[in-house]
Steps between C-alpha positions, in 0.01 A plus 500: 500500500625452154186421192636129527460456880158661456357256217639242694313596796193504286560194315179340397374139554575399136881651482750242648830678593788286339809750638495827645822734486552902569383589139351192366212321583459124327121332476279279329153645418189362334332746306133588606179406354168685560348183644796498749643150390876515401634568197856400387743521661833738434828540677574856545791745620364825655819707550588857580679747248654835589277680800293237578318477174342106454528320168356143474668243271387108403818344599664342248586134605097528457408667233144460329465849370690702217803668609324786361173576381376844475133364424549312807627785710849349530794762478818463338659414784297244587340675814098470477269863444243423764320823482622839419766619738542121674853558540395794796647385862266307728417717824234366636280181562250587309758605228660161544096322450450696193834392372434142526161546417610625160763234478230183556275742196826547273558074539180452416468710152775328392318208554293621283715607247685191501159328396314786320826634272318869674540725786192522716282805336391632853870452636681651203701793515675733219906493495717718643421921492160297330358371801431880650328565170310216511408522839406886425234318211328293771497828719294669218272210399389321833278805564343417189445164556747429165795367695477171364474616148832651571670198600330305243689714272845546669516096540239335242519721216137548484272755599455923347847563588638219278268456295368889393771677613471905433698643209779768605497833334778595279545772750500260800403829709144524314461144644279286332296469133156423432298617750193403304579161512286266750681471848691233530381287723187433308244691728164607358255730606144350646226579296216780654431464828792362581746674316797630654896583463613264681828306321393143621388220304107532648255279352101493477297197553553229244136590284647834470544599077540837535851640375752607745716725326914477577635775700716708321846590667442850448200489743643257748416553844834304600722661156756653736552167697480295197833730306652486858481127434658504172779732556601326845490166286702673254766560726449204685619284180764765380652398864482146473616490175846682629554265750493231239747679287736554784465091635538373119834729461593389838504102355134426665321217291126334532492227738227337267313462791235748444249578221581836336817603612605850397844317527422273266392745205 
């Protein structure tokens, strides 16, 4: 069975199929809320390219969405970027209910986007060779707990990434300067008993006057993970911002559908 006779097989309660041919496969979806109620609704044109691979278009007789949006996760050719790798064949059910299952999500951001001018922070994903940095970031932080201070500063430009980003070295292979400087994030040490090296923004109870002391970055307990940060977020916008130059010299404008654009600047 080819990926299109498999996600039709699979073809949840809130896709209508409009036409189905060898490559192509022609519905209406609304996109899914949390609560489960319907969101709008989109006409869209799942087809197959080359070996099987699946891109998903909005079709254009019915087109609510930018033709492309790279804030939005629309390519330049119009296809949608579900997740990274969507365009993989379907070979399986269960591929074919994770498919969907990311189309009813990727309706549903733009939903969001449509109202918000933003991405959804928890759903947002770097660009192009980006993403597998990015997703390399979240690799190194959820341990930590810090995950959402990553994202925060990938998609909300706020957070110690954005905000207190380290400073390079001349020598970018002696890494980073001022190691005597507090560590970014704004931990402090617990005053005596409870004093510790742990990087996390610990507090005492709220009659506590005693000083708590910022940790320095030389004596970090978390240094190494925090640089790993930096130099991973270093690369990750040093990607980005070469997939910009490459769509702008291509003709790619802003949509003006989105707050800060890097297509717009």
């Amino acid at each position: 069975m080819s990926s299109i006779d498999i996600l039709f097989e699979a073809k949840p309660d809130w896709v209508d199929v409009l036409a189905r041919k060898r490559r192509v496969l022609e519905v209406k979806a609304h996109s899914q809320k949390d609560s489960g109620a319907p969101g709008e609704l989109y006409f869209i044109s799942i087809e197959t390219v080359g070996a099987d691979s699946i891109k998903a278009f909005e079709t254009s007789a019915h087109r609510r969405l930018p033709k492309c949006c790279i804030e939005r996760h629309i390519n330049d050719d119009t296809s949608f970027c579900l997740y990274l790798n969507s365009t993989r064949p379907v070979f399986s059910e269960q591929d074919a209910w994770s498919w969907w299952a990311m189309l009813g999500r990727y309706l549903s951001n733009q939903d969001f986007a449509s109202k918000h001018g933003l991405w959804p922070r928890d759903q947002g994903l770097s660009h192009g060779s980006a993403a597998n940095t990015q997703i390399r970031m979240e690799e190194i932080a959820e341990p930590l707990g810090w995950k959402s201070e990553v994202l925060d500063s990938i998609f909300r430009s706020r957070g110690f990434l954005y905000e207190r980003p380290l400073r390079q070295h001349k020598d970018k292979e002696k890494g980073f300067v001022n190691l005597r400087n507090p560590c970014p994030r704004g931990c402090k040490k617990l005053h005596f008993p409870h004093r510790n090296q742990e990087c996390k923004g610990a507090t005492c109870e709220e009659i506590c006057n005693k000083s708590h002391k910022a940790i320095l970055r030389a004596s970090c307990p978390n240094r190494e993970v925090i640089e790993q940060l930096n130099r991973l977020e270093i690369l990750r916008k040093s990607q980005e911002e070469q997939l910009v130059k490459t769509l702008l010299k291509k003709g790619t404008r802003c949509c003006g559908s989105m707050r800060n654009c890097p297509l717009a600047s």
